[in-house]
N, C-alpha and C positions, 0 to 999 in steps of 0.2 A: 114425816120422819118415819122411817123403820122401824120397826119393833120388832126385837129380836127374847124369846120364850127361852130358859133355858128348865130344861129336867133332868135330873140324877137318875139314873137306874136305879132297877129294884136289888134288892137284897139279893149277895150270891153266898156260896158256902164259907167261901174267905172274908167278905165281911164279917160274918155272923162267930168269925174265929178271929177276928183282930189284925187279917194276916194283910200285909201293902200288898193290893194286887196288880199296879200298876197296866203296864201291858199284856199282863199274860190275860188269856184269851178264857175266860170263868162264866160260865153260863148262869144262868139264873135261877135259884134254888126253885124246887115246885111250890113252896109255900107265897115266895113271891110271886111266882108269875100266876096263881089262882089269885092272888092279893089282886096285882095289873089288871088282869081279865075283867075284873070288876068295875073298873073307873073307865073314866072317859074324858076328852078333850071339854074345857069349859066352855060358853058361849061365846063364839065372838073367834076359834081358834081352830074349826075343824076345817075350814078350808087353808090353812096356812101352810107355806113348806115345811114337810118336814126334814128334817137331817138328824143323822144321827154318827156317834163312833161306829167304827166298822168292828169293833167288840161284838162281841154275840150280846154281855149283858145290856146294853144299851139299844142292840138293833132291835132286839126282842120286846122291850121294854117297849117301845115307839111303836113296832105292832099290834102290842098285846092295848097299849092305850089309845092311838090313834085308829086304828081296826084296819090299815093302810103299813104297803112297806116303806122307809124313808129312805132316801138318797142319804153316801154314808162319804163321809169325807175324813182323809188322815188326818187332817188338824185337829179334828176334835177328840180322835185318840186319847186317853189317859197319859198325865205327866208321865216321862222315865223316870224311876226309880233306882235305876241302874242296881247295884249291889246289894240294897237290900229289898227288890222284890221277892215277897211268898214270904220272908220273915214277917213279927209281930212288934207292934209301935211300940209295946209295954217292955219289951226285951230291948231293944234297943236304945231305949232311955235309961235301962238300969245300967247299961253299959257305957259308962265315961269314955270310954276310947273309941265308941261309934263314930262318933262325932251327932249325934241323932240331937236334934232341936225339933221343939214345938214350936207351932207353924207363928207363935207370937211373937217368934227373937231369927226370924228368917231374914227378912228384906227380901229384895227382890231379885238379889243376886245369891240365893243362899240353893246350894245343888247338894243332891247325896252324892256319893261317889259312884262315879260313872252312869252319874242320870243327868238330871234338868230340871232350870232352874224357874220361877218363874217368870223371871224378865225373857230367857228362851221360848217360854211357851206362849205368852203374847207374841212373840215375834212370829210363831208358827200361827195361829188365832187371825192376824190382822189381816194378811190377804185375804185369806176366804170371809170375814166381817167383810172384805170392799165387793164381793161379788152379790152380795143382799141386796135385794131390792125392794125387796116386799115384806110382811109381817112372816116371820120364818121360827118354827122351835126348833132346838136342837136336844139330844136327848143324847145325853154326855155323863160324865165323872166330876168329882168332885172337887179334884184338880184344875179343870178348865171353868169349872165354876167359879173357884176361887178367884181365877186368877182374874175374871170378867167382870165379875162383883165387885174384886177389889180396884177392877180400873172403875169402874161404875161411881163408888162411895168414896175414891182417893184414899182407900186405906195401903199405907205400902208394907204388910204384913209383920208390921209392927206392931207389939199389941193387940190387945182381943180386936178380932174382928169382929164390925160393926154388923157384919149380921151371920144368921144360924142358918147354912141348908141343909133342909129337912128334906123328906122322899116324899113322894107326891104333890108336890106342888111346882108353879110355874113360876122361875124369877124371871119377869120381865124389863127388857134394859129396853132404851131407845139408842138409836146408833145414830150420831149426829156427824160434823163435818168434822174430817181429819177424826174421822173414830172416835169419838170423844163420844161416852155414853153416862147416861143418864142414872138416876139411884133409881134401886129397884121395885118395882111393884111385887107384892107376893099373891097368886091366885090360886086356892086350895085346887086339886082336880074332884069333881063331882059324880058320883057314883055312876055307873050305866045303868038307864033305865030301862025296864024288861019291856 
């Protein structure tokens, strides 16, 4: 079975402001990428493919950890956001006529205006899942995490989701037949040693 590694980038200046940064293209604040510079891939994972969003913060991210550049594929791009990328989640919740929901009352057909949805974003996710062959990370957004986690655990983004991604650590899924993937394992990343 394949074992497929999934990692979130590190912190950019729009996280750290609350802002959706969906696709626009946000580098990686310096305190993250001196953060990255420090860890490293865990045992068992540094000959794996790498891949990664063709986003700066995520290419960067896969360099700064793997010490290697990754092969970057548009599937792994961050959801569209459509209308409201570079706004803030807390502002658009205050606002009833958003239309803005938290990710617990989504399902998997639920889209912002003029983005995508997350039943869209597996559809884009599954071909490149069927070109794996081997144990592969991908080093992505928090968006395509979701959505892979949540095929992983059968949560259909109803309700708290069953699990919490955090930054630096690896979720690993198994990719089985007809993409049907496995719950995840969580493996912290380990310091680099001098």
């Amino acid at each position: 079975m394949t074992r497929l590694a999934l990692l979130r980038h590190g912190h950019t200046p729009w996280n750290r402001a609350g802002r959706i940064q969906g696709r626009s293209d946000i580098a990686l604040d310096p305190e993250a990428a001196n953060a990255l510079a420090a860890l490293c891939l865990p045992d068992g994972w540094q000959d794996a493919d790498l891949w990664s969003s063709p986003l700066l913060r995520a290419a960067d991210t896969a360099q700064l950890v793997a010490g290697r550049a990754p092969r970057t594929s548009p599937a792994l791009i961050e959801m569209n956001w459509g209308d409201w990328e570079g706004l803030k989640g807390i502002d658009l919740r205050a606002d009833p006529a958003s239309g803005f929901r938290d990710i617990e009352d989504w399902g998997w057909d639920y889209r912002p205006p003029g983005g995508e949805s997350p039943l869209e974003v597996w559809h884009r996710l599954r071909p490149w899942l069927q070109t794996l062959h081997r144990d592969s990370i991908a080093v992505c957004h928090i968006g395509i995490m979701r959505v892979l986690l949540a095929r992983a655990t059968g949560w259909d983004f109803s309700g708290p989701a069953p699990f919490q991604i955090k930054r630096n650590r690896l979720f690993v899924i198994e990719l089985g037949p007809e993409m049907k993937v496995s719950d995840p394992a969580i493996v912290r990343l380990p310091d680099r040693t001098p």
